[in-house]
C-alpha positions in Angstrom: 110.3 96.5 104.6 109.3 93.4 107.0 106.3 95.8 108.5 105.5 96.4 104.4 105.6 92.8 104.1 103.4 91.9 107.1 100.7 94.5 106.8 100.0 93.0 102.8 100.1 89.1 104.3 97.4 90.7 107.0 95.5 92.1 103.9 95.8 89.5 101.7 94.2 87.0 105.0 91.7 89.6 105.0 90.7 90.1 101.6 91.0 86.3 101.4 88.1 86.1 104.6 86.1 88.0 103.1 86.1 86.2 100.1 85.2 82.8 102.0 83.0 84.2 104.2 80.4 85.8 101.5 81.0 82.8 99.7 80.1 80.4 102.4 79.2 82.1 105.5 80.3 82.7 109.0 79.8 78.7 109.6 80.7 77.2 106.5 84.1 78.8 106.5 87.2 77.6 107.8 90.5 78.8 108.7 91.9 76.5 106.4 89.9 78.0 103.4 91.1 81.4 104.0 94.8 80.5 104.5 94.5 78.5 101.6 93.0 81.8 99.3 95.6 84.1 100.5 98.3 81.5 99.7 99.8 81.4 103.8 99.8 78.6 106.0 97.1 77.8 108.5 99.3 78.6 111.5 100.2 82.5 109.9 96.0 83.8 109.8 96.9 83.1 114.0 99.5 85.7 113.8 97.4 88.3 112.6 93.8 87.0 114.2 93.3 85.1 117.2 90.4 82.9 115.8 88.2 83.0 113.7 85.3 85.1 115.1 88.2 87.5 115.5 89.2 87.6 111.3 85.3 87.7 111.1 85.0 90.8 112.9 88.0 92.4 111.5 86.4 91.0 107.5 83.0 93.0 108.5 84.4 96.2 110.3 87.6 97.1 108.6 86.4 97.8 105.1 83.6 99.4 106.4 85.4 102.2 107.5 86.0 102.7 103.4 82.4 102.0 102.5 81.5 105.0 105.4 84.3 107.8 103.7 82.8 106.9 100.5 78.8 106.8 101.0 79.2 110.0 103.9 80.9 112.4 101.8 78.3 113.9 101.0 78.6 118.2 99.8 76.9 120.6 101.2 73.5 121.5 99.6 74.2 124.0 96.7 71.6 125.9 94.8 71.6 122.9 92.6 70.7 120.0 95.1 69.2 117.7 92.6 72.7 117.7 90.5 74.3 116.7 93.5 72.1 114.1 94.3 72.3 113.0 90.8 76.1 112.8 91.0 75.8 111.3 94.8 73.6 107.9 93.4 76.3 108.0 90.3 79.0 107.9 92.8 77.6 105.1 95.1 76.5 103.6 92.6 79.8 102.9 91.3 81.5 102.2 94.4 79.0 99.3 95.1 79.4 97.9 91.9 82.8 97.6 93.0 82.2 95.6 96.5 79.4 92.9 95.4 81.7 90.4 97.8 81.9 92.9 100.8 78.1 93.6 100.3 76.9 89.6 100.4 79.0 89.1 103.5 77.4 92.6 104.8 74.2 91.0 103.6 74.7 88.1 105.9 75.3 89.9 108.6 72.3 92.0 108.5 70.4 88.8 107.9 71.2 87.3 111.3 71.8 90.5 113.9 70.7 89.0 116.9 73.6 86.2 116.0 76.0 88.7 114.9 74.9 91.7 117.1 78.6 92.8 117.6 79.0 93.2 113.7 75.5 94.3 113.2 75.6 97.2 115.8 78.3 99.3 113.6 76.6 98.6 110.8 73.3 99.9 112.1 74.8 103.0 113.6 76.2 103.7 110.1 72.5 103.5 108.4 71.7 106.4 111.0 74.8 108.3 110.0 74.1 107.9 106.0 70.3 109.5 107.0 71.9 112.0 108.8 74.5 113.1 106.1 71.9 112.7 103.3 68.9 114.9 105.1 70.3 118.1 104.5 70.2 117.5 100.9 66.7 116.2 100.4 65.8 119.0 102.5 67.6 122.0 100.4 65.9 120.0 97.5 62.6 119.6 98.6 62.8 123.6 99.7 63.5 124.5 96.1 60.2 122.5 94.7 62.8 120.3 93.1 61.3 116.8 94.8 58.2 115.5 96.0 58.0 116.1 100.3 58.5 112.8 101.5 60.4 112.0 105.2 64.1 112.4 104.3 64.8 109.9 106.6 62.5 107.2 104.9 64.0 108.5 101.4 67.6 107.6 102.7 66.5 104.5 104.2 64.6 103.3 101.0 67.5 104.3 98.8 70.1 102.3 101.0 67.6 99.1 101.1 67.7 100.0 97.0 71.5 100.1 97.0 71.4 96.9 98.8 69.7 95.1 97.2 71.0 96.0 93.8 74.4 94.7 95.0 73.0 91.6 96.8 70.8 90.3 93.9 73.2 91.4 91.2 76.3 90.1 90.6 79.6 91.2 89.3 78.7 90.1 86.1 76.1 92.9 85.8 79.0 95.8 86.3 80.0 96.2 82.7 76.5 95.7 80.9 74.9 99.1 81.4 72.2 97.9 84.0 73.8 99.4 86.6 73.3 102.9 84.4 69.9 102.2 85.3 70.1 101.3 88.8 71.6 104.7 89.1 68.3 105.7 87.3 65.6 104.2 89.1 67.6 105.3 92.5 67.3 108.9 91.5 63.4 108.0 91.1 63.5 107.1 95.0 64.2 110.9 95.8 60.8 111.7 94.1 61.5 114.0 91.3 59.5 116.5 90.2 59.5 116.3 86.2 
């Protein structure tokens, strides 16, 4: 029960850091902010992080191992590749409209990678492994005359900027309206369909 009880204070310092830190960035935020959000006392985000570069590493890296299980399950190329893609963009799609905190602080990071090269690095290496889990797909699809032949790799790597960008410029309020329907949309156009 006491482990219980720790583990949820360390999430709710987390959750509460990444909050802050997309709100205000990595210089704008203090300690003090994020004990204050997750309702604990200055002293207790020391328990659980020993300083602040150390909860900002842990805010960028730790939910990114979610964001990786969710963008890099990606099926094996069936005989209908563009329904899976189709359902793929649906999926992320979703997902992202989900994390618009996560993404700005994600945002910032990418912004600045020579200041935060040790957050930036991961985050690089997981572009490659989202081109690398998406190729087979545009491949199996491009092979049945289904889309355009474009470099899979530049297809993936336009349809994450997309992705990002989506999340970055639009907020949460967006979510519920229907634009994000055609997000999805105009992603799918980024595979080059033939119609």
């Amino acid at each position: 029960m006491a482990i219980q009880k720790s583990q949820e204070k360390r999430e709710r310092i987390l959750q509460a850091a990444i909050q802050t830190f997309s709100e205000n960035g990595y210089s704008n935020a203090t300690i003090k902010q994020i004990a204050k959000e997750a309702g604990v006392s200055f002293g207790t985000v020391f328990t659980y992080f020993e300083n602040k570069n150390d909860l900002f590493q842990a805010a960028v890296l730790e939910p990114l191992e979610e964001v990786k299980a969710v963008m890099l399950d990606v099926p094996e190329p069936s005989e209908q590749p563009i329904e899976q893609i189709k359902m793929l963009i649906k999926k992320h799609f979703q997902y992202f409209a989900e994390q618009t905190t996560y993404m700005r602080m994600i945002q910032y990071v990418i912004g600045q990678p020579e200041r935060f090269q040790k957050q930036f690095l991961p985050l690089d290496q997981f572009t490659i492994e989202l081109r690398d889990a998406l190729r087979p797909l545009i491949v199996k699809a491009q092979e049945k005359g289904e889309i355009i032949n474009l470099e899979p790799n530049d297809v993936s790597d336009t349809y994450l900027a997309f992705i990002n960008g989506v999340s970055l410029t639009f907020t949460d309020t967006v979510k519920n309206s229907g634009r994000w329907d055609t997000f999805t949309q105009h992603a799918f156009l980024l595979f080059g369909p033939k119609q």
